[in-house]
py3Dmol code that shows the C-alpha trace and the ligand (Angstrom):
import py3Dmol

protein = """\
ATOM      1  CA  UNK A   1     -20.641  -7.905  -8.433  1.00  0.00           C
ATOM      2  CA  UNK A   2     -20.719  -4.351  -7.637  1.00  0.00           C
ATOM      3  CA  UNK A   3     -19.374  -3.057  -4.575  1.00  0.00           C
ATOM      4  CA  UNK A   4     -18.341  -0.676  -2.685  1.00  0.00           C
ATOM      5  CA  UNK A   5     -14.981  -0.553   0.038  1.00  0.00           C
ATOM      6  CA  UNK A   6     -16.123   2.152   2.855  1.00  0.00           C
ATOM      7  CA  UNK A   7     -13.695   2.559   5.496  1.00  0.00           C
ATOM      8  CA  UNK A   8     -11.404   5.721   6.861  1.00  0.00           C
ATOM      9  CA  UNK A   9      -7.968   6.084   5.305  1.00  0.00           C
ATOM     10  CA  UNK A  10      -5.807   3.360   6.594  1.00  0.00           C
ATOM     11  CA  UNK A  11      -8.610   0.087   7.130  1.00  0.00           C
ATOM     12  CA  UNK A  12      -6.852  -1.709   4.496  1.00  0.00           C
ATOM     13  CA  UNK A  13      -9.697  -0.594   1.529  1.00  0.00           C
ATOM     14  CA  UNK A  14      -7.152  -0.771  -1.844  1.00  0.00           C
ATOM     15  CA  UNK A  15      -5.116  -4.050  -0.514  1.00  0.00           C
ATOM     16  CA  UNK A  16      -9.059  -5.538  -0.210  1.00  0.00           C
ATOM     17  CA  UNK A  17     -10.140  -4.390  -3.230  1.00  0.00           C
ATOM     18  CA  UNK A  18      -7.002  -5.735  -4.831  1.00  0.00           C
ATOM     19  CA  UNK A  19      -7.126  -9.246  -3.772  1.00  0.00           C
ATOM     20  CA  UNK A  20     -10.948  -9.911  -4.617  1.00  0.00           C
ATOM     21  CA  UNK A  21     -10.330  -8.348  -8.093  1.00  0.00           C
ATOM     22  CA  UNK A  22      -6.980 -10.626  -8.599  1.00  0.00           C
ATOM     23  CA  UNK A  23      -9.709 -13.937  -7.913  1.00  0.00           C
ATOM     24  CA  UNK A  24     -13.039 -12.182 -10.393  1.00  0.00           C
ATOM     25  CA  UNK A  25     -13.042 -10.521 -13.583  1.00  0.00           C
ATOM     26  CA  UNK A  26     -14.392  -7.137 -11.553  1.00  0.00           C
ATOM     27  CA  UNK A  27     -12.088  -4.321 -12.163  1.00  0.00           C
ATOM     28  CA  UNK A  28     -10.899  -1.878  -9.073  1.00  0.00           C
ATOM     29  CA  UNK A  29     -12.035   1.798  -9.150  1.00  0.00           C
ATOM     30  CA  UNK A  30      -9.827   3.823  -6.608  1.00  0.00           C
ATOM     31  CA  UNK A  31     -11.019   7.068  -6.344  1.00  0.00           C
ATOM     32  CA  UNK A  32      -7.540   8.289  -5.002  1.00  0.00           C
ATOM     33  CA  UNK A  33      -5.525   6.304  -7.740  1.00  0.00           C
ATOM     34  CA  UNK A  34      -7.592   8.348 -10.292  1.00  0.00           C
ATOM     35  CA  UNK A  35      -7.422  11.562  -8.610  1.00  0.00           C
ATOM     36  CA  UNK A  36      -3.664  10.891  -8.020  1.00  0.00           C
ATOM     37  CA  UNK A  37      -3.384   9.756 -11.576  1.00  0.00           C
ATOM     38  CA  UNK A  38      -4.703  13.620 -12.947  1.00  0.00           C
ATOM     39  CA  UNK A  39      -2.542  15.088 -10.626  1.00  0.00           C
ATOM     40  CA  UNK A  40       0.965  13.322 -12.768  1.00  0.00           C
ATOM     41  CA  UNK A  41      -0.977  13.832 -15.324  1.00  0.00           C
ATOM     42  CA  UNK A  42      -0.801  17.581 -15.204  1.00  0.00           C
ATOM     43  CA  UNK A  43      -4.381  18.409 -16.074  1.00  0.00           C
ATOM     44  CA  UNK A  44      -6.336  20.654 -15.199  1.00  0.00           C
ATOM     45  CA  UNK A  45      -8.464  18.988 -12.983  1.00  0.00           C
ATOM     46  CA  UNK A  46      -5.387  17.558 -11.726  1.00  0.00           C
ATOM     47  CA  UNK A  47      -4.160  20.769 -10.421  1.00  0.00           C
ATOM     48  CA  UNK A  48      -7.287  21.563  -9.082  1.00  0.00           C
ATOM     49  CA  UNK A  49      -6.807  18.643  -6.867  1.00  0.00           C
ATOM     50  CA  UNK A  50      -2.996  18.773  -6.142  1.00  0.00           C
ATOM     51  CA  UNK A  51      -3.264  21.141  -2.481  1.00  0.00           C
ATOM     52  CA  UNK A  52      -6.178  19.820  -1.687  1.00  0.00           C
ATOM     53  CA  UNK A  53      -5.250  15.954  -1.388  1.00  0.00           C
ATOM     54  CA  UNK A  54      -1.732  16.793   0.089  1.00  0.00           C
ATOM     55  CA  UNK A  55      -3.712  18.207   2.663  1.00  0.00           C
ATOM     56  CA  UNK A  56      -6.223  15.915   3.116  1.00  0.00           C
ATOM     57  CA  UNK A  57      -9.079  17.636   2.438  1.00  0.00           C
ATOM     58  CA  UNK A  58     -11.745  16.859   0.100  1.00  0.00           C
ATOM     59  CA  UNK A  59     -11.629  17.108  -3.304  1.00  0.00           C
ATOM     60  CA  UNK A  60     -14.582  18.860  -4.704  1.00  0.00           C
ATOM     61  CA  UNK A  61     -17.628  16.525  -4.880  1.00  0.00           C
ATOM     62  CA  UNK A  62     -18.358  17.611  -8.416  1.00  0.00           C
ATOM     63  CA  UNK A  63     -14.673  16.816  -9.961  1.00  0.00           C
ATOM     64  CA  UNK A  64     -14.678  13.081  -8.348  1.00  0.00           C
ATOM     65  CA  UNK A  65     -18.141  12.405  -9.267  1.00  0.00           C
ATOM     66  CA  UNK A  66     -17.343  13.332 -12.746  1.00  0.00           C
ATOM     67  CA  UNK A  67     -14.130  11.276 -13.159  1.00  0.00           C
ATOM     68  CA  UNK A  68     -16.084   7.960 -11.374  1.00  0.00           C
ATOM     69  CA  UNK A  69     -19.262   8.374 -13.496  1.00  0.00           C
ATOM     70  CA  UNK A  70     -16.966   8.616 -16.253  1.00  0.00           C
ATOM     71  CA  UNK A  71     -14.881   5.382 -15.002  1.00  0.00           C
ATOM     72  CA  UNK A  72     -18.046   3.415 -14.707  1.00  0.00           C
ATOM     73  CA  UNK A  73     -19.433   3.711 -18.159  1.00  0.00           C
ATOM     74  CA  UNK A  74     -16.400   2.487 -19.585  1.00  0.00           C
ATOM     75  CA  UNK A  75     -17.195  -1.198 -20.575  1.00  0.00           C
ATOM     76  CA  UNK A  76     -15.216  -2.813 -18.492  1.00  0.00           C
ATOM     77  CA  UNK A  77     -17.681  -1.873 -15.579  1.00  0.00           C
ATOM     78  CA  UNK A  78     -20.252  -4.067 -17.289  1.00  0.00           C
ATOM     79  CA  UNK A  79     -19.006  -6.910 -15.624  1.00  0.00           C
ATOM     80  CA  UNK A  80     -18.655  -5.485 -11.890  1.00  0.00           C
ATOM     81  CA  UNK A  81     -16.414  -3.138 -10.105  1.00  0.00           C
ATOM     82  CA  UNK A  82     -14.892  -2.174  -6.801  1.00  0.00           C
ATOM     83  CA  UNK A  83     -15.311   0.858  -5.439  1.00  0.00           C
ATOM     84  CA  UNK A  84     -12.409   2.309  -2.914  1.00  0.00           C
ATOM     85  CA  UNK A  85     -13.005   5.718  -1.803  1.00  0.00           C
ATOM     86  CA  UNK A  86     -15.562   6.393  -3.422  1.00  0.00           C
ATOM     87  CA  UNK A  87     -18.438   7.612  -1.970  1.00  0.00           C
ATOM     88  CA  UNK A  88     -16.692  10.084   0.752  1.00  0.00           C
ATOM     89  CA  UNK A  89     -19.624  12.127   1.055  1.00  0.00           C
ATOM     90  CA  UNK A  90     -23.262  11.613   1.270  1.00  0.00           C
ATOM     91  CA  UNK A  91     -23.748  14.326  -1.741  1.00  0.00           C
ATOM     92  CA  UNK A  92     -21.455  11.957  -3.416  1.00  0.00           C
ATOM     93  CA  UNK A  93     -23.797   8.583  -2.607  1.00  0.00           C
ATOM     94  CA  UNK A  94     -26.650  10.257  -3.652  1.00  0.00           C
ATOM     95  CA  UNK A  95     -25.206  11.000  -7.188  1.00  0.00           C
ATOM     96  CA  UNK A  96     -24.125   7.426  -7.245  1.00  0.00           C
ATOM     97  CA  UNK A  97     -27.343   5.984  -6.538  1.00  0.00           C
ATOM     98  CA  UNK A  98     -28.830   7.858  -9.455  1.00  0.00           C
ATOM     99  CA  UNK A  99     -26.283   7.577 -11.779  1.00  0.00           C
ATOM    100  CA  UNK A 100     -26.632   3.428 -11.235  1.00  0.00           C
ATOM    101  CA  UNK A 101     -30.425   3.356 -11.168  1.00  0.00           C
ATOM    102  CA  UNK A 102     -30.206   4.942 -14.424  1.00  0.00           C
ATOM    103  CA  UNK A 103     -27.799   2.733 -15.446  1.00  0.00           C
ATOM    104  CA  UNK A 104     -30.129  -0.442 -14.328  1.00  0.00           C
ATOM    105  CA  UNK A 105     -27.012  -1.615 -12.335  1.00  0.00           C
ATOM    106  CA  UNK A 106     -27.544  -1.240  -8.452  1.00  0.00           C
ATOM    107  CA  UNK A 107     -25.261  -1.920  -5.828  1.00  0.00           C
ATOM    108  CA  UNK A 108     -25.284  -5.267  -4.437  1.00  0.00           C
ATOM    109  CA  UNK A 109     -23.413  -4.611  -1.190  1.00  0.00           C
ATOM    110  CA  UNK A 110     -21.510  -1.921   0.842  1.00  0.00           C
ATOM    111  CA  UNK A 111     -18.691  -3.162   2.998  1.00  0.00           C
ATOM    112  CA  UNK A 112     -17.460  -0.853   5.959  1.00  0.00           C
ATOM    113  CA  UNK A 113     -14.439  -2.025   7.149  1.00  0.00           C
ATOM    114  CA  UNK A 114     -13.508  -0.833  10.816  1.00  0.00           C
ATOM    115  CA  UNK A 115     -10.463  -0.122  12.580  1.00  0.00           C
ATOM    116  CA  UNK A 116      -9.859   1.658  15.478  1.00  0.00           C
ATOM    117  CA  UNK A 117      -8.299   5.478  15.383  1.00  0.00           C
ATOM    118  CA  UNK A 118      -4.622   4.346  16.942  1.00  0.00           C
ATOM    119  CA  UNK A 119      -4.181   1.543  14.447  1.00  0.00           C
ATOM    120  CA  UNK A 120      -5.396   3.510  11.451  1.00  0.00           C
ATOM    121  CA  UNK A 121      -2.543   6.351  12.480  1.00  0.00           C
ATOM    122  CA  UNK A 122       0.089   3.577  12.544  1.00  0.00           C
ATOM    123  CA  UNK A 123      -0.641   1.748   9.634  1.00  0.00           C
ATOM    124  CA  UNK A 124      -0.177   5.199   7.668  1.00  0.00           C
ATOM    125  CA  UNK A 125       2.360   6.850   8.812  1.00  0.00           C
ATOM    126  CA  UNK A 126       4.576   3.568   8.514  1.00  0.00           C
ATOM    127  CA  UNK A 127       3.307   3.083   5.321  1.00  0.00           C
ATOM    128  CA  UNK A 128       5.879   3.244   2.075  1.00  0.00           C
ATOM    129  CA  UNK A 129       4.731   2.113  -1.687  1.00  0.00           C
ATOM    130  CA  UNK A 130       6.620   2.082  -4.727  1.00  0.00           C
ATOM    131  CA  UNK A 131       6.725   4.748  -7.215  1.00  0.00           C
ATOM    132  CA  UNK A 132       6.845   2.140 -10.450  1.00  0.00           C
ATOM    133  CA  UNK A 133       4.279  -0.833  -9.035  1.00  0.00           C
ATOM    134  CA  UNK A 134       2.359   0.271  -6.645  1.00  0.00           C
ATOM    135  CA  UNK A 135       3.350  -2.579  -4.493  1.00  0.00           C
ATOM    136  CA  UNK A 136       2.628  -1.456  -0.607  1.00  0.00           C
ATOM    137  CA  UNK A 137       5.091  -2.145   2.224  1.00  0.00           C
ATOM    138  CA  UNK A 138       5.240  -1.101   6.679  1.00  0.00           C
ATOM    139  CA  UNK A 139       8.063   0.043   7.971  1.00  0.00           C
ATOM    140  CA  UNK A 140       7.191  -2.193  10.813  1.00  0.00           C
ATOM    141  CA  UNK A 141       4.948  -4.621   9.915  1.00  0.00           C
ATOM    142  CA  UNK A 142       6.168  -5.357   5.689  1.00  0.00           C
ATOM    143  CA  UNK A 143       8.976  -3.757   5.611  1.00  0.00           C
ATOM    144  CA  UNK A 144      11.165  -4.378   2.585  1.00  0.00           C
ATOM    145  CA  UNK A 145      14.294  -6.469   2.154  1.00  0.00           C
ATOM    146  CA  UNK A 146      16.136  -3.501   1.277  1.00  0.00           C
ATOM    147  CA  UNK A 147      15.717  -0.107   2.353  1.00  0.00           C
ATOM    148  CA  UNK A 148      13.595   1.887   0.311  1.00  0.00           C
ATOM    149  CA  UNK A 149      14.112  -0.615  -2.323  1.00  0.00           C
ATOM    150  CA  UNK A 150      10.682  -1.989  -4.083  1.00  0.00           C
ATOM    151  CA  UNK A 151      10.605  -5.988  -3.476  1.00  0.00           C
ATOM    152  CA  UNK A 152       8.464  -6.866  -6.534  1.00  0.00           C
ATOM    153  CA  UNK A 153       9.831  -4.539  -8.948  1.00  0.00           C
ATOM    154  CA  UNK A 154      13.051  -2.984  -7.449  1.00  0.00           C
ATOM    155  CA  UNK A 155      12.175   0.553  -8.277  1.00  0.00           C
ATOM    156  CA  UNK A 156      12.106   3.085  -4.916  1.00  0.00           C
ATOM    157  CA  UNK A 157       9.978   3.414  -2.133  1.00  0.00           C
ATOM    158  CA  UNK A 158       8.213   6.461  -1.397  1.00  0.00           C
ATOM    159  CA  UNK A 159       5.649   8.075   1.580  1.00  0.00           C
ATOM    160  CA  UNK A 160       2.899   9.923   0.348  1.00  0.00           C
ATOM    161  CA  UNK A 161       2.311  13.360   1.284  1.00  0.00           C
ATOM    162  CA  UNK A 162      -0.664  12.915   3.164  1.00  0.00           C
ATOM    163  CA  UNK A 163       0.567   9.894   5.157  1.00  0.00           C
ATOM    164  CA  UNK A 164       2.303  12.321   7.749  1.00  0.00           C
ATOM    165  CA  UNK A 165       1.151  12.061  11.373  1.00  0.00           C
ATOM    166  CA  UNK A 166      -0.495  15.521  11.340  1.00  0.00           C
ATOM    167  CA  UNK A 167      -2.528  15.296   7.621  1.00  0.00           C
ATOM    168  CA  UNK A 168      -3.059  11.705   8.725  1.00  0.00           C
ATOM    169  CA  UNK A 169      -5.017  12.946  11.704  1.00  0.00           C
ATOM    170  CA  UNK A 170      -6.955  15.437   9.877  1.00  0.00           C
ATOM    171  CA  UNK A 171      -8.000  12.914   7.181  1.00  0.00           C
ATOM    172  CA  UNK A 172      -9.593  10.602   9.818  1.00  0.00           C
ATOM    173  CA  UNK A 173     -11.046  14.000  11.220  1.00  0.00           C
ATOM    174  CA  UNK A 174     -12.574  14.506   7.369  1.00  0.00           C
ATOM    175  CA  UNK A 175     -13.495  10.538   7.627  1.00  0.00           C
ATOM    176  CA  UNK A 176     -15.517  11.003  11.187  1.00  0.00           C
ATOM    177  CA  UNK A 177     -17.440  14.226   9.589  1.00  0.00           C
ATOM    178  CA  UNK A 178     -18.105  13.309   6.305  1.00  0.00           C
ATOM    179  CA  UNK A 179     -18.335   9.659   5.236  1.00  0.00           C
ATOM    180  CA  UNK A 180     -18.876   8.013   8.531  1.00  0.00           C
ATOM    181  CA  UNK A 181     -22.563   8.970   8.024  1.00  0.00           C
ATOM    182  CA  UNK A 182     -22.630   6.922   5.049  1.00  0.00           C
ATOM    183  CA  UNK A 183     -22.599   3.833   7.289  1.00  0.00           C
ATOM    184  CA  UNK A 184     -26.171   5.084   8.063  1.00  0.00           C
ATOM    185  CA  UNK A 185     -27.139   5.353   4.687  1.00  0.00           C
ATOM    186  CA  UNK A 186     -26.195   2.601   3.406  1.00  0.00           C
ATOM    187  CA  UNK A 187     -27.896   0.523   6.179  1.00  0.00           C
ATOM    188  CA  UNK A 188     -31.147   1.943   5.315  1.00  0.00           C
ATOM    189  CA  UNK A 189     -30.936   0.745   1.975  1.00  0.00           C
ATOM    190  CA  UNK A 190     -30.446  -2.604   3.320  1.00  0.00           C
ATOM    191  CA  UNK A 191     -26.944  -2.757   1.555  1.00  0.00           C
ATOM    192  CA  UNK A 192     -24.500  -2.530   4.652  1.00  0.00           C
ATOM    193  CA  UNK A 193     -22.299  -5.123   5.714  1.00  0.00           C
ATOM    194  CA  UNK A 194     -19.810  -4.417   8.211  1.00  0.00           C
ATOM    195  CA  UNK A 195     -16.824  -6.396   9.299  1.00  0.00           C
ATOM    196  CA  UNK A 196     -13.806  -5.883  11.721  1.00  0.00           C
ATOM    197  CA  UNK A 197     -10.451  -4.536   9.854  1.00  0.00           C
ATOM    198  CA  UNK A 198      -8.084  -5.489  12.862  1.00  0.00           C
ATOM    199  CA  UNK A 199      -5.727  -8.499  11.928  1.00  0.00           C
ATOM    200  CA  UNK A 200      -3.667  -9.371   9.025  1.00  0.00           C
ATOM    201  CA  UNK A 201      -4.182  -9.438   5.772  1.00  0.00           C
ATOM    202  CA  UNK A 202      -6.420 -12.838   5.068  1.00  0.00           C
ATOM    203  CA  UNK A 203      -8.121 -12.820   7.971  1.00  0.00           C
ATOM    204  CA  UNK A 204      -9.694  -9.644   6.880  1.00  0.00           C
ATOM    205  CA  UNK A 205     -10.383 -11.011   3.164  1.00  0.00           C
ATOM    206  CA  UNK A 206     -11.669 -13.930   5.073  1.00  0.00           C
ATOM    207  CA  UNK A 207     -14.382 -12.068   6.691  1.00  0.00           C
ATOM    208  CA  UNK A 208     -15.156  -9.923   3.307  1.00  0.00           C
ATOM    209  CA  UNK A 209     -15.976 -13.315   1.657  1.00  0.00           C
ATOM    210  CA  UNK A 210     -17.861 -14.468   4.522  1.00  0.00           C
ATOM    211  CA  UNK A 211     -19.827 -11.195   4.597  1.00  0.00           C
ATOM    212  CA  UNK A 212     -20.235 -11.598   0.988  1.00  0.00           C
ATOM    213  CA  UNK A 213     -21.911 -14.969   1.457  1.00  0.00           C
ATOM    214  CA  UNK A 214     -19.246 -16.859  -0.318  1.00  0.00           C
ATOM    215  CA  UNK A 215     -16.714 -17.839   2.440  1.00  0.00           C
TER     216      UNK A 215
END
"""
ligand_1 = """\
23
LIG
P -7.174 7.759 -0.905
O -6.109 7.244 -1.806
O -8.483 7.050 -1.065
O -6.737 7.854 0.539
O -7.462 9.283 -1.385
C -6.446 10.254 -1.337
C -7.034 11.648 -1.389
O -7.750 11.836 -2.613
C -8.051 11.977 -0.302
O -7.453 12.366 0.932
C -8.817 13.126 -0.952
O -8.046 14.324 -0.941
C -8.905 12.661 -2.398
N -10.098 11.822 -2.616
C -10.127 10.476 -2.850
N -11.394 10.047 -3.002
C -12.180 11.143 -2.853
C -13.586 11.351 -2.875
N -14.448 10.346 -3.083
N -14.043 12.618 -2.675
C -13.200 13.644 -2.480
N -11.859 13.524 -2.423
C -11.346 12.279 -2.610
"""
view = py3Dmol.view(width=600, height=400)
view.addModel(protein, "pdb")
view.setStyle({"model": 0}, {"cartoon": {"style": "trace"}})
view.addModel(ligand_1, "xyz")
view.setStyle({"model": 1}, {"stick": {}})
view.zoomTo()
view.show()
């Protein structure tokens, strides 16, 4: 299966992506992760992309397209990916269209996963993940046995830069401009599903397998 997660920052995209990969042998392709990944890193590329992400901005379409064309050779690709946050621009979907028909490997679908504006700036700015595992956790809604204490792993919580109230709102402002119109696109290619992001966790992986024809 290869797919990809479209949504604005916030719908829930990487917690998707990681439960259907935890049930398939796909592997999850987070454009973010990778980006964030360069920037501890210390590469070049990675400093390239440091200010821009903490502001929530775009990252050059040429540097992400690079690093996800490179991510999706690898062989573990072969047997299906996930893509989260990547395409963000329609520059971006075009290169990925041509990069998989010359790889013989189209998409099969494109889920959009919606949520409205005042839930999106809630979910993020409560939002706190650990530093060692990744694990994800709400100040409201998941919020961890201890404070600032990781529940899987016990290693400390952090909130990313760009999950403050006022780079939140420009990163759904980025979302509206840039990759809603991919919504379009990908309906014209017949690929688009789209499903409701309000409600918890399952319900939401409930509808992804239903739009996926499997639920
Ligand atoms: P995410 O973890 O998906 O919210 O991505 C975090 C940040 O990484 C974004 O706000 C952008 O600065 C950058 N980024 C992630 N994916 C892309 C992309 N496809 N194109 C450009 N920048 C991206």
């Amino acid at each position: 299966m290869r797919l990809v997660l479209l949504g604005p920052p916030g719908a829930g995209k990487g917690t998707q992506a990681r439960l259907l990969t935890a049930k398939s042998d796909v592997v999850h392709v987070s454009a973010g992760d990778l980006l964030r990944q360069a920037v501890a890193d210390g590469s070049e590329l990675g400093q390239k992309a440091k200010s821009i992400m903490a502001q929530g901005s775009l990252v050059p379409d040429g540097v992400v397209t690079g690093i996800i064309e490179e991510r999706l050779r690898r062989p573990d690709c072969v047997s299906g990916y996930i893509l989260d946050g990547f395409p963000r621009t329609l520059r971006q979907a075009e290169t990925l269209s041509d990069v998989l028909r010359h790889l013989q490997a189209p998409l099969d679908w494109v889920i959009s996963v919606e949520v409205s504006e005042d839930d999106l700036v809630r979910r993020l700015a409560g939002r706190r993940i650990c530093r060692a595992c990744g694990a994800m956790f709400h100040v409201d809604t998941k919020p961890p046995t201890q404070h600032g204490i990781c529940d899987s792993c016990g290693d400390q919580l952090f909130q990313r830069d760009d999950d403050k109230e006022d780079t939140i709102r420009h990163r759904l402002r980025v979302y509206r401009e840039q990759t809603e119109p991919l919504i379009a696109y990908y309906n014209t290619m017949g690929l688009l599903r789209r499903i409701n992001g309000q409600g918890t966790i399952e319900e939401i992986a409930q509808r992804i397998h239903q739009a996926l024809g499997d639920g």
